[in-house]
N, C-alpha and C positions, 0 to 999 in steps of 0.2 A: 771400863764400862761397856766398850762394844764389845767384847768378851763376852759380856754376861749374859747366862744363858734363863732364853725365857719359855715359859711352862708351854704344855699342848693347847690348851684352851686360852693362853693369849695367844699364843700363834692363828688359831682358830680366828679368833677375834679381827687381828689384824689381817688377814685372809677374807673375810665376809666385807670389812671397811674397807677395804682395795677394790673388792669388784661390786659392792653393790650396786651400781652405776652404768653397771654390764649390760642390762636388761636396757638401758636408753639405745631407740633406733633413730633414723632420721626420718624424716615426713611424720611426724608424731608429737603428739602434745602432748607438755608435761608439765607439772606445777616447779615452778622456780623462785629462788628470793633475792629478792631486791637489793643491790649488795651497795648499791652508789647512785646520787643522778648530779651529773654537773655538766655543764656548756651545753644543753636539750639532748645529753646522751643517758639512757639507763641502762645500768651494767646489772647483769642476772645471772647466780651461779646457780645453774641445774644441776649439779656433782659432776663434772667430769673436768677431765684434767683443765681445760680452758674456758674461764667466763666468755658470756656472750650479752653484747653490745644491742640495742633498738635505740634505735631516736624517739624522744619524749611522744612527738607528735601521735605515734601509733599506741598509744591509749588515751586520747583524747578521743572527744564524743563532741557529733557536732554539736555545737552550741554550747558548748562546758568545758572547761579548762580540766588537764586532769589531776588526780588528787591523788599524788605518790608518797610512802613511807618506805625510806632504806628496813628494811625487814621485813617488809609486808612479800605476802606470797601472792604467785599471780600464775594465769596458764599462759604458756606459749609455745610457738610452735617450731620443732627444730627440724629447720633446713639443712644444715649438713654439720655431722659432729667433726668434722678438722678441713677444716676450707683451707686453700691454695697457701693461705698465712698461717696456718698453724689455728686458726683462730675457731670456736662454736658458731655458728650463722644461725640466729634465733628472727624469730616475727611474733611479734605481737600479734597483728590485724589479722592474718590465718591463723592464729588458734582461735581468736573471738568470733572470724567469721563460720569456721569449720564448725564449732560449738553451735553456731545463732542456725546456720542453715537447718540441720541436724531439728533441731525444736522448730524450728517454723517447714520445713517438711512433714514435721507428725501435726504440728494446726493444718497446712493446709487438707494432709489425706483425711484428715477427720471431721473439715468444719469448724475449729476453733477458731474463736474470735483472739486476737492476739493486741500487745499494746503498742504504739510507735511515738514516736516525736517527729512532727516535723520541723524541719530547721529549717527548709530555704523552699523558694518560690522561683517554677521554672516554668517554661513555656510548655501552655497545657494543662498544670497541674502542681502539685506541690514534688518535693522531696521528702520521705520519713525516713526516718531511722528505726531500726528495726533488730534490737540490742547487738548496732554494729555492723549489721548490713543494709544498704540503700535500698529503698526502697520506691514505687513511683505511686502515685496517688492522684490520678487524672481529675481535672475539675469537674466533669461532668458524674465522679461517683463520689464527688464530697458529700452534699445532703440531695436527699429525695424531694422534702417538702417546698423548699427556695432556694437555690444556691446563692452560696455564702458571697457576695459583689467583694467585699474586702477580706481575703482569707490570710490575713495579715495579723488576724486575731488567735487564729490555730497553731499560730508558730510557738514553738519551743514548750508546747502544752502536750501532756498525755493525749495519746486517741486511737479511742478502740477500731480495728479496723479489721474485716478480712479478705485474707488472701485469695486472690482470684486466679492467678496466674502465676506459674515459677520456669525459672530455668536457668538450671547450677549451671549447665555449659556455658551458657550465655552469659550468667548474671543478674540475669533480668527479673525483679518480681513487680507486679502490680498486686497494690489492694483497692482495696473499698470502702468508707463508711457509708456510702448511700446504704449496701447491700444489708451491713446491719439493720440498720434505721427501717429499712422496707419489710425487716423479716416484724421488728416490733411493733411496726405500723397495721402487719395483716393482721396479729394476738390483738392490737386496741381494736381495729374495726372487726371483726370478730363479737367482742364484749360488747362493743355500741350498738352492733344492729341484733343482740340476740337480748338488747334492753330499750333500745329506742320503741317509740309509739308515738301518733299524733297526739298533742296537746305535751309532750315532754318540754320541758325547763330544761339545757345543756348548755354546759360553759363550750366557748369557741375562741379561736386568733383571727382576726380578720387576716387572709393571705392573700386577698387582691382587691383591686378597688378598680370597677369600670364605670360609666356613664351610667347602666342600668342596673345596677346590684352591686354588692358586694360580696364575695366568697370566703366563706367562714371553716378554717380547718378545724374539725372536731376530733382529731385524731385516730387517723387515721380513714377520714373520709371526710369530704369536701360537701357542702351545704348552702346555696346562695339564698341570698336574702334580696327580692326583689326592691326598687328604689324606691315603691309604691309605699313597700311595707317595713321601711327605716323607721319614718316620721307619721303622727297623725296628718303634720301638715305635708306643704309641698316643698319636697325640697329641690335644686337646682341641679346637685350631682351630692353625689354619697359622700365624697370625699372633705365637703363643709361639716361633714357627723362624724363621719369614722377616718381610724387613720389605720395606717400598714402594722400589724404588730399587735394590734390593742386585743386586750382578754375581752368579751364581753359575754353576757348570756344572749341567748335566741330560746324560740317558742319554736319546735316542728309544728309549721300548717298542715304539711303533705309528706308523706312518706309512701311511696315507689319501690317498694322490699324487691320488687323483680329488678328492676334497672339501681338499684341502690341509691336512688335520688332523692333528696331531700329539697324540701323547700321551705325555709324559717321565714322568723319575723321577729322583729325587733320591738314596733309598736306595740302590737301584743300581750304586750308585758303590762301595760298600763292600761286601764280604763279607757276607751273613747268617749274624749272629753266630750261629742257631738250630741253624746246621749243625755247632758245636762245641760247643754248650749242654753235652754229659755232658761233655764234657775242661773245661769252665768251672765248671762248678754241678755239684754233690749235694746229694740229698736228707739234710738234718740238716744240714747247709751253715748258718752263722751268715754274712748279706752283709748289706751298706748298701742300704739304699730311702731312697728319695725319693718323698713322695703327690703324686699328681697329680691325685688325682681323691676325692672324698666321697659315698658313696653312701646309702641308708638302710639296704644289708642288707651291707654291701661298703666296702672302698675299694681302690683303684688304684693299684700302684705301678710303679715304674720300678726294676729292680734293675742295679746297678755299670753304670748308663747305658746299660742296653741292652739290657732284657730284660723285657719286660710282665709283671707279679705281683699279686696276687689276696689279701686278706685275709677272708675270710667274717668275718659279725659275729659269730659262735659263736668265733672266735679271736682274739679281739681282746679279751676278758678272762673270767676266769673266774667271773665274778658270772652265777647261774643265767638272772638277767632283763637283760640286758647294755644300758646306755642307747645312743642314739642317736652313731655314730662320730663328728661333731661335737664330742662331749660328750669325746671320749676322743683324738683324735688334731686337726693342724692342717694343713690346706694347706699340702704344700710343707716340711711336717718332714722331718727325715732321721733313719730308725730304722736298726737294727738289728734283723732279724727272723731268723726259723727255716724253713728251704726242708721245707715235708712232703712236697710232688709236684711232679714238672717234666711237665707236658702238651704234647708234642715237635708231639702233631696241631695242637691249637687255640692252642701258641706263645704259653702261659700256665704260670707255674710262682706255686702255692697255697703261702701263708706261713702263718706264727703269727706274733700278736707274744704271746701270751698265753704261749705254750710258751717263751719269752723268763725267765718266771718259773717259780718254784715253784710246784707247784698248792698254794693254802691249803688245800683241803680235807683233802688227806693228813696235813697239819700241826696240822689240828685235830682230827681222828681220834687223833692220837700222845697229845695232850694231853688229850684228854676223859678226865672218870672215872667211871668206872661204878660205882654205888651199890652 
């Protein structure tokens, strides 16, 4: 049988299957398959005389276990085709990263936006992955609108980001999702201010809440809504109406197309109940209050939810020397009192709750006896 003599074109054959394999150099990536994985070691035969060895861990991804089949083809990177042992010297991690740089070099020369995962939370900022290579992600270029306080929620999630900065020698890339977010923020405000006009209806996110206003993102441009103009009535701070987050609509009062300032309204939206006040309230009128407010000579109420009212401390009992209204009423009780006067100018109507009772004095005059 070794004898036996075989034709030109299997010689051929076997000729081409001996060196096709020729053409493999070292520093170079090549597709190989997966020939075994046991004790966290993956064995890879790229054709040449001696398989080559990676530990399991370098194709893992942070935050993901990896997912190997004996047959499956994969790229890697050969370090030297016959090391000191006889042996192939293969990398996983340099061919993924060789490949990852290669494509996030043509996003960054160009402006593309690119996709990463972050996996881990470092000083400063996050960590992303960036199909393979680290990536840094500073907090201050998370979001434009509010930075994210627990960014605890971005992890191990899709997120578009772009590149700001690279550097292969180094290693080093920073990206950005703020810079996204800012480019889509100037396209919405752009649309708003070339559709906004006074008397517009527009939906908003309340995105701060101070003592005098509240600041409503309309995307892409910012709109306060003074504290005057939350409520018909009065209220004590914005923050008892609105809270951080909430969709709500606003009415443009004023619009500043030079300086790009707006200024909403809330109330707006409804009817001023002031202007039906006498067809709602009379005077001697018995209505529900709710206190809103404690003063030392006063206190503040809210009547049938929409009407500012006024208790003097002269009517709030009929004890000649009347103590402190603390003493007498509670934040946030809900009385029943007596309308004396509606004041249509200053959009205040004056209560009793005293008048709510009998005067004792007259009662004790009935019953006194005279010697």
């Amino acid at each position: 049988e070794y004898n036996q003599k075989i034709s030109n074109s299997e010689y051929d054959n076997l000729l081409s299957t001996s060196f096709k394999n020729t053409n493999i150099k070292e520093k170079t990536i090549v597709k190989g398959k997966i020939v075994s994985i046991e004790n966290d070691i993956v064995t890879i035969d790229v054709g040449l005389k001696s398989e080559g060895r990676i530990p399991l861990s370098e194709f893992s991804r942070p935050g993901h276990k990896p997912e190997l089949n004996i047959g499956d083809e994969v790229d890697v990177f050969i370090e030297d085709v016959d090391n000191s042992f006889g042996e192939t010297s293969l990398s996983r991690e340099k061919a993924v990263k060789q490949k990852a740089w290669h494509n996030l070099q043509d996003s960054f020369a160009n402006n593309k936006v690119v996709t990463g995962i972050p996996f881990n939370r470092v000083k400063g900022g996050m960590s992303v992955d960036l199909d393979g290579v680290t990536a840094f992600l500073p907090g201050s270029q998370i979001d434009t609108r509010q930075i994210i306080k627990d960014t605890k929620e971005l992890l191990n999630k899709p997120l578009e980001v772009l590149i700001l900065k690279m550097d292969k020698y180094r290693g080093n890339i920073v990206v950005s999702r703020k810079a996204i977010t800012e480019n889509e923020l100037k396209e919405q405000r752009k649309e708003l201010l070339d559709s906004i006009e006074e008397g517009s209806i527009i939906e908003g996110k309340v995105k701060n809440l101070t003592d005098y206003g509240a600041f409503i993102d309309l995307g892409g441009l910012d709109g306060l809504v003074h504290v005057t103009d939350i409520a018909w009535t009065k209220i004590n701070n914005p923050a008892d109406i609105l809270k951080l987050n909430d969709t709500i609509k606003v009415k443009v009062l004023k619009f500043d197309e030079e300086l790009s300032r707006l200024s909403l309204g809330i109330k707006q939206l409804s009817p001023d109940p002031w202007e039906s006040v006498e067809n709602d309230i009379k005077v001697n009128d018995k209505v529900n209050a709710k206190i809103t407010n404690i003063g030392d000579n006063q206190i503040n109420v809210i009547i049938n939810g929409k009407y500012d009212g006024v208790i003097s401390l002269s009517e709030l009992s009929w004890l000649k020397k009347p103590p402190h209204p603390s003493k007498i009423v509670n934040l946030n009780d809900d009385l029943e009192i007596l309308v004396i006067e509606i004041d249509t100018d200053k959009k205040r109507i004056n209560c009793s709750l005293k008048q709510m009772k009998e005067n004792p004095w007259k009662k004790l005059k009935t019953y006194q006896k005279i010697p």
